[in-house]
MARBA-3410 file (N, C-alpha, C, O; in Angstrom, 1 decimal):
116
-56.4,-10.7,194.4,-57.8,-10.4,194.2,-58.1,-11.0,192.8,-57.5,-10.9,191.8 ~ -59.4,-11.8,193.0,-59.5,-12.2,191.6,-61.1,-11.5,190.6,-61.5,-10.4,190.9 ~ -61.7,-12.2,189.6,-62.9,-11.3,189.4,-64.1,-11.0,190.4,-64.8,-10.0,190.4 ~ -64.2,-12.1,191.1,-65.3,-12.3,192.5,-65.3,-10.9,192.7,-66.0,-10.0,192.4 ~ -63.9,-11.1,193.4,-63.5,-9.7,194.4,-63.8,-8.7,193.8,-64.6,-7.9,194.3
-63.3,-8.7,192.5,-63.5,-7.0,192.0,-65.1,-7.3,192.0,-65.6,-6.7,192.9 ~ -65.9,-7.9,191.4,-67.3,-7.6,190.7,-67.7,-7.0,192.1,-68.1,-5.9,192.3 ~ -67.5,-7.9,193.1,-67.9,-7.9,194.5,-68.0,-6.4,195.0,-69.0,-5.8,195.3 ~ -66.3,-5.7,195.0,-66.2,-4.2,195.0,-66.6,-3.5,194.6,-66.9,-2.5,195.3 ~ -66.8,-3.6,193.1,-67.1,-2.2,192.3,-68.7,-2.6,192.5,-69.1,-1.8,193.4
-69.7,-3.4,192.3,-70.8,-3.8,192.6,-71.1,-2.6,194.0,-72.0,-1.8,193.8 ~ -70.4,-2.8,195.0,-70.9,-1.9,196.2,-70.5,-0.7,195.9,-71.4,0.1,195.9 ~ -69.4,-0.3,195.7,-69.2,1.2,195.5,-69.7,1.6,194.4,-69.7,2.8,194.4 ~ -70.3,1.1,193.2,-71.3,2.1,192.2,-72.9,1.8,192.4,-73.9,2.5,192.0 ~ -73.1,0.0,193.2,-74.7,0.3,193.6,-75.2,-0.3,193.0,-76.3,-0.5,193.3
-74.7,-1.1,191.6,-75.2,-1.9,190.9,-75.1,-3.1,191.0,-74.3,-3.5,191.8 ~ -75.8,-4.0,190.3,-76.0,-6.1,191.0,-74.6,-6.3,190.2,-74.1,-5.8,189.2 ~ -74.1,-7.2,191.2,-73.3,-8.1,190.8,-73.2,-8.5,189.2,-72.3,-8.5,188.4 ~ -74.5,-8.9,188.9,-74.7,-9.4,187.7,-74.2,-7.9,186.3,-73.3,-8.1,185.5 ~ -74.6,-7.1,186.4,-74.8,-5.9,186.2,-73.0,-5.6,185.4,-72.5,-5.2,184.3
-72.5,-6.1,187.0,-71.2,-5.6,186.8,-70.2,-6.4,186.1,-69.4,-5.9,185.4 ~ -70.5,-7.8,186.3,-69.8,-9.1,185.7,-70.2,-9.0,184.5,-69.3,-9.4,183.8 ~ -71.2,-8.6,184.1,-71.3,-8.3,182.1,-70.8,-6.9,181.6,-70.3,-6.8,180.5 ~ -71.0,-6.1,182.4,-69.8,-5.0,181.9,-68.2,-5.6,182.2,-67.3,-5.1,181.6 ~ -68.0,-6.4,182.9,-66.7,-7.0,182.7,-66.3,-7.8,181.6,-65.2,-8.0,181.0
-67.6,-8.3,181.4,-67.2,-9.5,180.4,-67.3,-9.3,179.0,-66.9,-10.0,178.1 ~ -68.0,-8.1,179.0,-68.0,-7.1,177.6,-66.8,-6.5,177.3,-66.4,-6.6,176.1 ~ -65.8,-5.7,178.5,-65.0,-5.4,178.1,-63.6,-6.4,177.7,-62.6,-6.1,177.1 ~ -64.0,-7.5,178.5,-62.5,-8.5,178.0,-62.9,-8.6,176.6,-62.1,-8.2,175.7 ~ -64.2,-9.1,176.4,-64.3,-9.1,174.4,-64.1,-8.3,173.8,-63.5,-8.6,172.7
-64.4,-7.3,173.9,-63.6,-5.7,173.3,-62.4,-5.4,173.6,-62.1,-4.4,173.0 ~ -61.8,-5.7,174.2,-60.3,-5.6,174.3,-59.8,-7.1,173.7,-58.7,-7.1,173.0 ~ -60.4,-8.2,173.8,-59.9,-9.4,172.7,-59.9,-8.8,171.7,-58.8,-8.8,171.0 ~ -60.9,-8.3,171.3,-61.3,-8.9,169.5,-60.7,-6.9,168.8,-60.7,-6.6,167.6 ~ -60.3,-6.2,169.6,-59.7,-5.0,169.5,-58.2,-5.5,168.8,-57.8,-5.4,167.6
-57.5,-6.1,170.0,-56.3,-6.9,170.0,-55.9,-7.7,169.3,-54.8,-7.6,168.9 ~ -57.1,-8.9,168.6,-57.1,-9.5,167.4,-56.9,-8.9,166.0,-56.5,-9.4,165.0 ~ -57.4,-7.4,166.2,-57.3,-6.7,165.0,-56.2,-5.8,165.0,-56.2,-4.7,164.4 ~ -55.1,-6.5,165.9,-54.1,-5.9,166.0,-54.0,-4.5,166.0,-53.4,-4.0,165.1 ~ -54.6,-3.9,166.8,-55.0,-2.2,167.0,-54.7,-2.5,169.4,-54.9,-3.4,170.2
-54.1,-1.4,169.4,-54.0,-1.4,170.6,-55.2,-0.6,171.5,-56.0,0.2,171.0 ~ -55.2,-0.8,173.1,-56.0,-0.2,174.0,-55.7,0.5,175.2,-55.1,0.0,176.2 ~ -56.2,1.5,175.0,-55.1,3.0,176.0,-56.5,3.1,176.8,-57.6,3.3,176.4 ~ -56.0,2.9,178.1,-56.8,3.8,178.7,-55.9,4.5,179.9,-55.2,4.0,180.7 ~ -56.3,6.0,179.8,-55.1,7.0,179.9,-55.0,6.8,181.7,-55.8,6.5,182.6
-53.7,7.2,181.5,-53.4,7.1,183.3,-53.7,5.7,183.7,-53.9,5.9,184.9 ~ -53.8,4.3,183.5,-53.7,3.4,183.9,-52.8,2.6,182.7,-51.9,2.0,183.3 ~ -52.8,2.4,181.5,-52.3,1.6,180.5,-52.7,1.2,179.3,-53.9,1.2,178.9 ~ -51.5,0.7,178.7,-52.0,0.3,177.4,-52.0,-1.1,176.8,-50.9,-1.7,176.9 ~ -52.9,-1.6,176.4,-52.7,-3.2,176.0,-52.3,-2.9,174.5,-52.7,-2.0,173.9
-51.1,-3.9,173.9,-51.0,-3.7,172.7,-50.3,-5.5,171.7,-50.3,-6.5,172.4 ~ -50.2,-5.6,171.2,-50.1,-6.8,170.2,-48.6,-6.4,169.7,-48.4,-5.3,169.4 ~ -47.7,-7.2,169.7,-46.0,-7.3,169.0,-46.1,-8.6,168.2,-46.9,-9.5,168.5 ~ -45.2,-8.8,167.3,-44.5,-9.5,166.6,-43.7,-10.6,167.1,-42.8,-9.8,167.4 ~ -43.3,-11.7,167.4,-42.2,-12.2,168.2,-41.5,-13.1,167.2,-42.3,-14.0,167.1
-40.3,-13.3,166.5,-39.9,-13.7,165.5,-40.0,-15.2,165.8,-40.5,-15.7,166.8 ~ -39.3,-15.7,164.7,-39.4,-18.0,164.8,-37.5,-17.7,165.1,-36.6,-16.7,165.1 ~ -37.5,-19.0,165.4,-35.7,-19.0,165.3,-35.7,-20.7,165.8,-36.7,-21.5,165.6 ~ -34.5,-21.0,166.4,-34.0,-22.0,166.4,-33.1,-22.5,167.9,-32.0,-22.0,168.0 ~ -33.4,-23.3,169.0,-32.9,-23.8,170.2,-32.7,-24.6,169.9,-33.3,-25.2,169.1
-31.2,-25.2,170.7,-31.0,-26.8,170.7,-31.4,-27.2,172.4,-31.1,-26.8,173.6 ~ -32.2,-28.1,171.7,-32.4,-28.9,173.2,-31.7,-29.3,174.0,-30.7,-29.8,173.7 ~ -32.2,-29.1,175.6,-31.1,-29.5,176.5,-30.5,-31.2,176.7,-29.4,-31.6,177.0 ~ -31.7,-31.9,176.4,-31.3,-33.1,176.7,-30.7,-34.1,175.3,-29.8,-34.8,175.5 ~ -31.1,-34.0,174.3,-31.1,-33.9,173.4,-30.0,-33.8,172.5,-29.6,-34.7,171.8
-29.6,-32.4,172.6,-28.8,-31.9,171.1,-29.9,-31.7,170.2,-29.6,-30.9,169.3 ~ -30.6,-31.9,170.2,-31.5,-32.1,168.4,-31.8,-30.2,168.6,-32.3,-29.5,169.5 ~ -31.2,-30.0,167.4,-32.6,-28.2,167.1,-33.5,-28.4,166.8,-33.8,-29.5,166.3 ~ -34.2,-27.8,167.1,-35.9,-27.1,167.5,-36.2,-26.0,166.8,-35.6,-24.9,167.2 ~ -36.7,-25.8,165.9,-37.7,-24.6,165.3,-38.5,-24.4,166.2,-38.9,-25.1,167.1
-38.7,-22.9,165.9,-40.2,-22.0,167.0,-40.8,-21.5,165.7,-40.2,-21.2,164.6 ~ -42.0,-21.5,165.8,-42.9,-20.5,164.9,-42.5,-18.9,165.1,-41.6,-18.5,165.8 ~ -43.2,-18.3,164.4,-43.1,-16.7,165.2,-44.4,-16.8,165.7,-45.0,-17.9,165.6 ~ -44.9,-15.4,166.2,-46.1,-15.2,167.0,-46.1,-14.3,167.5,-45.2,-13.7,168.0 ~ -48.2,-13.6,167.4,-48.1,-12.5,168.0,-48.7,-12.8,169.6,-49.5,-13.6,170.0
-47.7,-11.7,170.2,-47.8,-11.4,171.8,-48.8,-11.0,172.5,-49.7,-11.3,171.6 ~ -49.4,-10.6,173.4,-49.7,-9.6,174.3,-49.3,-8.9,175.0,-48.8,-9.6,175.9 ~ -48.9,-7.4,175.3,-48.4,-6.7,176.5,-48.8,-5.8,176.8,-49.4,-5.0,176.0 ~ -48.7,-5.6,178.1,-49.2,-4.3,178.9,-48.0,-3.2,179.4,-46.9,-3.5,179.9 ~ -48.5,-1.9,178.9,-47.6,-0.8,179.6,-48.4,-0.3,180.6,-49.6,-0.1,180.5
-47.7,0.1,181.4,-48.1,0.5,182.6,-48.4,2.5,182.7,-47.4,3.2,182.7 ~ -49.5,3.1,182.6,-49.5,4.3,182.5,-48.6,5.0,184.1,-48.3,4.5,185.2 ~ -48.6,6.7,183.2,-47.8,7.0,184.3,-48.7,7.5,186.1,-48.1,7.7,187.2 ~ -50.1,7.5,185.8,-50.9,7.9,187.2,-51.1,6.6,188.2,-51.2,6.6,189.4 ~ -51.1,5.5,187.1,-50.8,4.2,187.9,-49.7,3.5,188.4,-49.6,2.6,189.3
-48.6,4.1,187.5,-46.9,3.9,188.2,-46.9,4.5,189.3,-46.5,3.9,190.3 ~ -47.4,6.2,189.4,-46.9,6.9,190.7,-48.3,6.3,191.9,-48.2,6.5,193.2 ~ -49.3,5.6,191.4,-50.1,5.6,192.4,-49.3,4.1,193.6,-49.1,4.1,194.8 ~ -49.0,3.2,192.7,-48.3,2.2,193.1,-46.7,2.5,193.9,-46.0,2.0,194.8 ~ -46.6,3.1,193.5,-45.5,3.8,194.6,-45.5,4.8,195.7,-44.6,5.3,196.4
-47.0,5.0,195.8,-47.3,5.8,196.3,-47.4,7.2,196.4,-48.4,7.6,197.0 ~ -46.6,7.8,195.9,-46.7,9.4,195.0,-47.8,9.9,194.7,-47.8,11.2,194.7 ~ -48.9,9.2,194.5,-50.4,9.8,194.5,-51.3,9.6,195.4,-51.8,8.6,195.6 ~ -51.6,10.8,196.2,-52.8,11.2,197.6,-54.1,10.1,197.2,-54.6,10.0,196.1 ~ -54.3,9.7,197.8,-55.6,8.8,197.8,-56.7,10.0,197.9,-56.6,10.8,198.8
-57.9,10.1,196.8,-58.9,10.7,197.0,-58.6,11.9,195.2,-59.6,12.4,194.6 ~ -57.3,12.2,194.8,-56.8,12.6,193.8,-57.1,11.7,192.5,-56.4,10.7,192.4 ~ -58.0,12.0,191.4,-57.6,11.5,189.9,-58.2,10.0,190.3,-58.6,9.7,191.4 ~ -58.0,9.2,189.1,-58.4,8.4,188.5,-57.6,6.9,189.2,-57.9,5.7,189.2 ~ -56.3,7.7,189.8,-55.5,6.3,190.9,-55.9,6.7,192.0,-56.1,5.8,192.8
-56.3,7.8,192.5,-56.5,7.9,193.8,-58.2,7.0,194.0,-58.5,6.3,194.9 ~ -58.9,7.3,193.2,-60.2,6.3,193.0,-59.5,4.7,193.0,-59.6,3.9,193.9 ~ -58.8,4.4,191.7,-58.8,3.3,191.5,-58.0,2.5,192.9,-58.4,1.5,193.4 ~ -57.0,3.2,193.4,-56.3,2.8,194.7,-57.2,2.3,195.7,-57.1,1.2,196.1 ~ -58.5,3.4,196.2,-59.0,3.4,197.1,-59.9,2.2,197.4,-60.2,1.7,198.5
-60.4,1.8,196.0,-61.6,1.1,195.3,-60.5,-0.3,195.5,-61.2,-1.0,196.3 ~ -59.4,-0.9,195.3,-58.7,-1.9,194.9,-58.2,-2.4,196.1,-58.2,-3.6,196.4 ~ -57.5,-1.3,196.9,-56.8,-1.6,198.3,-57.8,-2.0,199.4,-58.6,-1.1,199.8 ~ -57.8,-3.4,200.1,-58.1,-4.0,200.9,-58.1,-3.0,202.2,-57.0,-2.4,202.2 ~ -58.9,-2.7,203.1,-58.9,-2.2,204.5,-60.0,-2.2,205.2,-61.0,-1.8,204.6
-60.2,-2.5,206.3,-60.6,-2.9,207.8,-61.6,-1.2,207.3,-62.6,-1.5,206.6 ~ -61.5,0.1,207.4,-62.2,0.9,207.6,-61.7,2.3,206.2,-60.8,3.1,206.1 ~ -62.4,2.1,205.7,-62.3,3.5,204.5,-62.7,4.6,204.8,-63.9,4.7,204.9 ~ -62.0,5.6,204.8,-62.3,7.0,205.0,-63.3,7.4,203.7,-63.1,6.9,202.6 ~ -64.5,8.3,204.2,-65.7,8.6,203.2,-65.3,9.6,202.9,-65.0,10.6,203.6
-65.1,9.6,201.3,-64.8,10.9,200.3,-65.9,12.0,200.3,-65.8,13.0,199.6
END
């Protein structure tokens, strides 16, 4: 699924244009950029957290080569996975339940959806 898809989805299930929805998307990647840049992390509960690490410099020798190689350090990106979205992906969570049972129903592709 890529952004099409989602705008495409959430677009129908909340009723609003396309357009509508693609700028609240694109609002939130820049706020979660420029959050991230300011090295401050982003929780959003029961699905996960975006956060920024440290990654140190060091030293590889090349495979073909021999010669060593310096690395810079650098900061990361990572995502932890919350715990309502671990159990929804495993299934553990009833579809129509919380914040995965929405986000599941809304994300999972199917021929006919049962009306909440």
């Amino acid at each position: 699924m890529n952004k099409t898809d989602v705008v495409r989805r959430v677009a129908r299930e909340t009723r609003l244009s396309q357009r509508v929805v693609s700028d609240v998307i694109g609002a939130t990647h820049r706020l979660i950029e420029e959050t991230l840049r300011d090295e401050k992390s982003v929780t959003f509960p029961g699905f996960g957290t975006f956060q920024t690490s440290q990654r140190r410099g060091g030293k590889v020798k090349h495979v073909r080569t021999g010669e060593i190689v310096e690395y810079p350090a650098r900061r990361i990106v990572g995502f932890r996975v919350g715990e309502v979205l671990k159990r929804a992906v495993r299934g553990e969570n009833r579809r129509g339940k919380g914040i995965a049972g929405k986000l599941s129903a809304l994300l999972t592709p199917s021929k006919r959806r049962k009306k909440e």
